[in-house]
C-alpha positions as CSV (number, residue, x, y, z in Angstrom):
1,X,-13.8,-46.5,-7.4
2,X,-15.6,-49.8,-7.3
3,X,-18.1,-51.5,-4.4
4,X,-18.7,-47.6,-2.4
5,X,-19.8,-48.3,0.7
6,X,-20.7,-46.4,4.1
7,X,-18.5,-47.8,6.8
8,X,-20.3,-45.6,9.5
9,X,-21.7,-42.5,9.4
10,X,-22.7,-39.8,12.7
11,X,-19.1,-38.4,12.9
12,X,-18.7,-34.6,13.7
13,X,-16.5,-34.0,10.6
14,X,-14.1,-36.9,10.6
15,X,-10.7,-36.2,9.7
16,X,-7.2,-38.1,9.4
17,X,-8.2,-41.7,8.8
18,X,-6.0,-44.5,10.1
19,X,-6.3,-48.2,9.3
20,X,-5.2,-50.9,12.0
21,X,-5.5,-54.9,11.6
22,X,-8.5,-56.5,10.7
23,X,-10.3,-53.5,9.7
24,X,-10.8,-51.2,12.0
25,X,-9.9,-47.5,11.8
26,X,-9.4,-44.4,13.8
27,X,-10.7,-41.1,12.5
28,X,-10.4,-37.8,14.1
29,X,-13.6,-35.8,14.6
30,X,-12.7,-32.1,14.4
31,X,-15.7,-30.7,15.5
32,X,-15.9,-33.4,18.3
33,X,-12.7,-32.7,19.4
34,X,-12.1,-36.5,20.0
35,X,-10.2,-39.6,18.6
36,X,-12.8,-42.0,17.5
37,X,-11.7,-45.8,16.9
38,X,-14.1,-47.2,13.6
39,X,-14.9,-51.4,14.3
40,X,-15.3,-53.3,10.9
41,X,-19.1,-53.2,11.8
42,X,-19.0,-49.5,12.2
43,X,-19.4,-49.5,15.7
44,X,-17.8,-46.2,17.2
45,X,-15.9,-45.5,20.4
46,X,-13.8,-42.9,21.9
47,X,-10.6,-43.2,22.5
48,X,-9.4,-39.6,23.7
49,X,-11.2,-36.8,24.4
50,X,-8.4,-34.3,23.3
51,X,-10.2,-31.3,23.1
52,X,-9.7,-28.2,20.3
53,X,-10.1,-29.4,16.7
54,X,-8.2,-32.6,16.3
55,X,-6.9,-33.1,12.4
56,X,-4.3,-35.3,10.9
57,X,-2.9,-38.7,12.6
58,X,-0.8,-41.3,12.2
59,X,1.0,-44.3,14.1
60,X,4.4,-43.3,15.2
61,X,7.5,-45.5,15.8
62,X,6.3,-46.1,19.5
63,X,2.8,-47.9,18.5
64,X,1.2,-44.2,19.6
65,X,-0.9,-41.9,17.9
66,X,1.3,-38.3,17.1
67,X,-2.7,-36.0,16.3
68,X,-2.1,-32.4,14.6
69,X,-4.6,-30.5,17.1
70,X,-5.5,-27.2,14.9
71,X,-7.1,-25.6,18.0
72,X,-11.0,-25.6,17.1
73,X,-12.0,-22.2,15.9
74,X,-12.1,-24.0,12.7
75,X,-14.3,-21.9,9.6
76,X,-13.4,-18.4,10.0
77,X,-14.3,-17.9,13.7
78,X,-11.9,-17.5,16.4
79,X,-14.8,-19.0,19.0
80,X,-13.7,-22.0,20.9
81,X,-9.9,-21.4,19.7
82,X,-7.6,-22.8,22.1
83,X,-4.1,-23.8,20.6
84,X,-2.2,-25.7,18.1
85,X,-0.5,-28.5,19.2
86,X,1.1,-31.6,18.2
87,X,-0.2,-34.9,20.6
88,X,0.9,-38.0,21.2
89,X,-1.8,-40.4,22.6
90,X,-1.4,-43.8,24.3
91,X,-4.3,-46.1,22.3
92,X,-4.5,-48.5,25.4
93,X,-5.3,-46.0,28.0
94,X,-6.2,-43.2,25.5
95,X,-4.3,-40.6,27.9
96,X,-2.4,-38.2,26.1
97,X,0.2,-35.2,26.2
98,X,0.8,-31.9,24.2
99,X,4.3,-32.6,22.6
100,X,4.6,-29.7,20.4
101,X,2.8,-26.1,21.0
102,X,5.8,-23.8,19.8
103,X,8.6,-23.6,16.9
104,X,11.7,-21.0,18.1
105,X,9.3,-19.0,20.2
106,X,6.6,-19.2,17.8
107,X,2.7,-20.9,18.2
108,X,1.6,-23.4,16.2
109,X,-1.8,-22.1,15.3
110,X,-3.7,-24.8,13.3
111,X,-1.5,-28.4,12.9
112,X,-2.9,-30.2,9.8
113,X,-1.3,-33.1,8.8
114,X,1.9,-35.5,9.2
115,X,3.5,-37.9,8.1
116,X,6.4,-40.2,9.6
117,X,9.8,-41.2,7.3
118,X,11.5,-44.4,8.0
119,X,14.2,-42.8,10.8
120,X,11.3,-41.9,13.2
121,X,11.3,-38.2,12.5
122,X,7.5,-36.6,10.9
123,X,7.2,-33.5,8.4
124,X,4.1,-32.2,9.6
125,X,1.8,-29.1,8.3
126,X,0.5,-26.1,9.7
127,X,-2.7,-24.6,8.0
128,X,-2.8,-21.6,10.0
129,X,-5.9,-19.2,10.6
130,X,-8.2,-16.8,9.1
131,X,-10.5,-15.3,11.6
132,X,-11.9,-12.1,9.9
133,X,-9.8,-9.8,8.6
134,X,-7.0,-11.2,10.1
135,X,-4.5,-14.2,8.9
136,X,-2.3,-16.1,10.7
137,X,0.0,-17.6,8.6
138,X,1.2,-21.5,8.7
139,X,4.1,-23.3,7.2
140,X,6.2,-27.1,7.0
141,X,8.3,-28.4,9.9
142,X,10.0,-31.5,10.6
143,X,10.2,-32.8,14.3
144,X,11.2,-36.0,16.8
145,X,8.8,-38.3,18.2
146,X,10.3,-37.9,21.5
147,X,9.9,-33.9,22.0
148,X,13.5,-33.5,21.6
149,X,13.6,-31.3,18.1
150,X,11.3,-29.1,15.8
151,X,12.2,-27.2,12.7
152,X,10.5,-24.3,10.3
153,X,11.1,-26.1,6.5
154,X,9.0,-24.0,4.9
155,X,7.1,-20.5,5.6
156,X,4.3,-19.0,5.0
157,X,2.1,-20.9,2.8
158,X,-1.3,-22.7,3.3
159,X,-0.2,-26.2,4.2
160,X,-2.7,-29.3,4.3
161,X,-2.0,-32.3,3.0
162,X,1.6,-34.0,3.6
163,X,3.0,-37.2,1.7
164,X,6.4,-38.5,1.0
165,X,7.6,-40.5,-2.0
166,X,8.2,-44.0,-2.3
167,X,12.0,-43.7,-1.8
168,X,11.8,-41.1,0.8
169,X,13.4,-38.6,-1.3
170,X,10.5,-36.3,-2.2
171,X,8.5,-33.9,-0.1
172,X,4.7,-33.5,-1.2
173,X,2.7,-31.0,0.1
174,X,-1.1,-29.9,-0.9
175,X,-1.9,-25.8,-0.9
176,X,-5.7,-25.7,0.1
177,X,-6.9,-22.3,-1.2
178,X,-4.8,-22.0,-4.2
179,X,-5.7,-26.0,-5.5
180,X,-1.9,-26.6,-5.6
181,X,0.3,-29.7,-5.3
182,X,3.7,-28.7,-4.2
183,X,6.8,-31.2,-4.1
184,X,10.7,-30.8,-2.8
185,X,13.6,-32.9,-2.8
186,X,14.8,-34.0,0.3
187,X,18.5,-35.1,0.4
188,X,17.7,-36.5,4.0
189,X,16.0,-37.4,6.2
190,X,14.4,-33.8,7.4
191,X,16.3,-32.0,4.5
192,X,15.1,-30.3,1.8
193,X,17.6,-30.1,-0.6
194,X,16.1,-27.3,-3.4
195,X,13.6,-25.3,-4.1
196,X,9.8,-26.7,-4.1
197,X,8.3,-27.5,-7.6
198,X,4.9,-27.0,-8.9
199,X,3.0,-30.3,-9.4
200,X,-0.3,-29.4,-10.2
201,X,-2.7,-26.5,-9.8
202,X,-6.5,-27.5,-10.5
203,X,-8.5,-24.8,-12.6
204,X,-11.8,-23.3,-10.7
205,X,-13.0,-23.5,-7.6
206,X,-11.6,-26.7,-6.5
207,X,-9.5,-26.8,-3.3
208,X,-7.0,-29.5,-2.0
209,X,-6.9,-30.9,1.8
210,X,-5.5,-33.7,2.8
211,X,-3.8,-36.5,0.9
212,X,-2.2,-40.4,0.8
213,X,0.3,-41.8,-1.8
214,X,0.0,-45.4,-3.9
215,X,3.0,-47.5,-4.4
216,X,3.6,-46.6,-7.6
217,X,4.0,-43.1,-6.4
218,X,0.2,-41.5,-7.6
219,X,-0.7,-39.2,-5.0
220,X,-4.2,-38.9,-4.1
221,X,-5.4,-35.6,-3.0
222,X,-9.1,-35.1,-1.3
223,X,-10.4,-32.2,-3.1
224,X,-13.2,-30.1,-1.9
225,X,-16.1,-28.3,-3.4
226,X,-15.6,-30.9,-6.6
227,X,-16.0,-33.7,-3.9
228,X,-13.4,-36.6,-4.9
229,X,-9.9,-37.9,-4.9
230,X,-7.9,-36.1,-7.9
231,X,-4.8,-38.6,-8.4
232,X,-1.7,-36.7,-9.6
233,X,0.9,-38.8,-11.4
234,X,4.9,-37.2,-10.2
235,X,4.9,-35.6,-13.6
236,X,1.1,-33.6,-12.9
237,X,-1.1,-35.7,-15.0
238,X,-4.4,-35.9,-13.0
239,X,-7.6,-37.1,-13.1
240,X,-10.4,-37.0,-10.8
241,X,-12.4,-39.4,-8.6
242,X,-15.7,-38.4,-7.8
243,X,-17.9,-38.9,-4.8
244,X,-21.3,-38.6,-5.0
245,X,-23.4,-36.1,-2.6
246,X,-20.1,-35.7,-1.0
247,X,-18.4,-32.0,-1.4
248,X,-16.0,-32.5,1.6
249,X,-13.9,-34.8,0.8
250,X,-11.5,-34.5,3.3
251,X,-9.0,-37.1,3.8
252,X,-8.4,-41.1,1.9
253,X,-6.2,-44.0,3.7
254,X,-5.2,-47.3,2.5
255,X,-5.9,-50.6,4.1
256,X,-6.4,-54.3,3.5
257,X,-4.0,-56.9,2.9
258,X,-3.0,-55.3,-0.2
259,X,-3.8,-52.3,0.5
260,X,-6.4,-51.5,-2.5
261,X,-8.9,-51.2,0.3
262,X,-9.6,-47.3,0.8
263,X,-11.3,-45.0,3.5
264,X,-12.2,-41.7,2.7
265,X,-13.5,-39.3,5.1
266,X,-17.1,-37.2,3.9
267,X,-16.6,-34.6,6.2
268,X,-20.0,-32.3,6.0
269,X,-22.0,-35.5,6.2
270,X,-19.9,-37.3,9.1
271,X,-19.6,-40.5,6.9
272,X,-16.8,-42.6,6.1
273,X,-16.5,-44.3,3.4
274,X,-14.9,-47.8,2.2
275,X,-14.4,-48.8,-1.3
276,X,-12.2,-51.0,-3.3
277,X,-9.2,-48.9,-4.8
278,X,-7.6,-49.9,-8.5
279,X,-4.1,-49.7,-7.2
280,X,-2.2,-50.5,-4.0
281,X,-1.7,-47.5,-1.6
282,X,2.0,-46.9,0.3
283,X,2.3,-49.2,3.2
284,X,3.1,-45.8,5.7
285,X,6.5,-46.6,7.6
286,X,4.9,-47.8,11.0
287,X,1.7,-49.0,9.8
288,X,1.1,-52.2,11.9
């Protein structure tokens, strides 16, 4: 990590980074429940008030913003708890719509992350809950832009961080309490074609949350409690990044012209920061 620097700072634990042209960024701030856009300067401004605990986001095939909404009652209290939802906001008027709240019946309870492949569709995460003594368990699902379809892949596990391969034909996922990178084959779009494959499981008390992937296929996991990046190569080699004064490392995103521009978001100190990356991140399917 070369040239660290503080982008802006003030953030009620910013989440699910976003880079637009010339610079600036969109974060989510979960305790804010709001959609915050970043100028180059650092100059903040609101785009949506959406309520709950806003996570993961990302640019859909529409020019929109599709938000995983966990709900609020985020670190082990149920207080403020509304719903999980998946939302789709309009950046120019910043209104926005509930797309997603149920899967055959069942609630979402605490939407994480998503990513979009290159047919429109989005795998997206479910981290579920723990409120006391009780667990609500998440999963995987893959779902349309348009409202039309949502699917169960995967159920129960922890789910955070979501990622696809280069080629589309791989399925990362990062496990927060256990530390563990997970990874299926997809024989399409939406498909999972085998059973999921241990990556990588860090020793200690390290946790994964949310995560991008570099060209060449690295994926970068934000790792908490050892506050970093750990990059994972597809075979499990890792090693890790570290951030100083930073234990929540929450979320990276790529940016720049060649994308070796990165923005991570320190999470229990409301910063984010911007530094220059060694290698080029994946352009994301609909990045502008």
């Amino acid at each position: 990590m070369k040239n660290p620097r503080i982008l802006t700072d003030g953030l009620a634990f910013p989440e699910g980074p976003v880079v637009l042209p010339n610079g600036d960024l969109l974060v989510v701030e979960i305790k804010g429940g709001r959609l915050t856009h970043v100028a180059p300067d650092g100059t903040k401004t609101t785009v949506a008030d959406l309520g709950g605990g806003p996570n993961g986001a990302a640019i859909g095939p529409d020019g929109a913003v599709y938000v995983c909404n966990a709900g609020g009652g985020e670190w082990g209290s149920r207080e403020g708890y509304t719903y999980g939802a998946i939302q789709r906001v309009d950046l120019a008027t910043g209104a926005f719509t509930d797309l997603y709240t149920h899967c055959d019946g069942n609630p979402l309870i605490g939407p994480n992350d998503l990513v979009f492949d290159d047919t429109g569709g989005f795998w997206f995460t479910d981290l579920g809950k723990v409120w006391g003594r009780q667990e609500h368990l998440g999963g995987v699902y893959y779902a349309q832009p348009d409202g039309s379809s949502i699917e169960q892949r995967a159920f129960p596990m922890g789910a955070n961080g979501v990622g696809l391969s280069p080629a589309g034909d791989r399925l990362y996922v990062a496990e927060t309490m256990t530390g563990r990178l997970w990874v299926w084959p997809l024989s399409a779009p939406g498909t999972i074609a085998g059973a999921r494959e241990l990556v990588v499981g860090l020793p200690g008390y390290q946790l994964f949350d949310s995560l991008a992937v570099e060209a060449d296929g690295n994926v970068c996991v934000a790792t908490l409690m050892n506050g970093g990046i750990t990059v994972v190569t597809p075979d499990g080699e890792h090693e890790h990044v570290p951030v100083v004064d930073e234990p929540m490392v929450t979320n990276i995103a790529f940016g720049g012209d060649d994308l070796t521009t990165a923005y991570l978001t320190l999470s229990s100190t409301g910063r984010v920061l911007v530094c220059d990356w060694p290698r080029p991140g994946l352009r994301l399917t609909f990045e502008p």
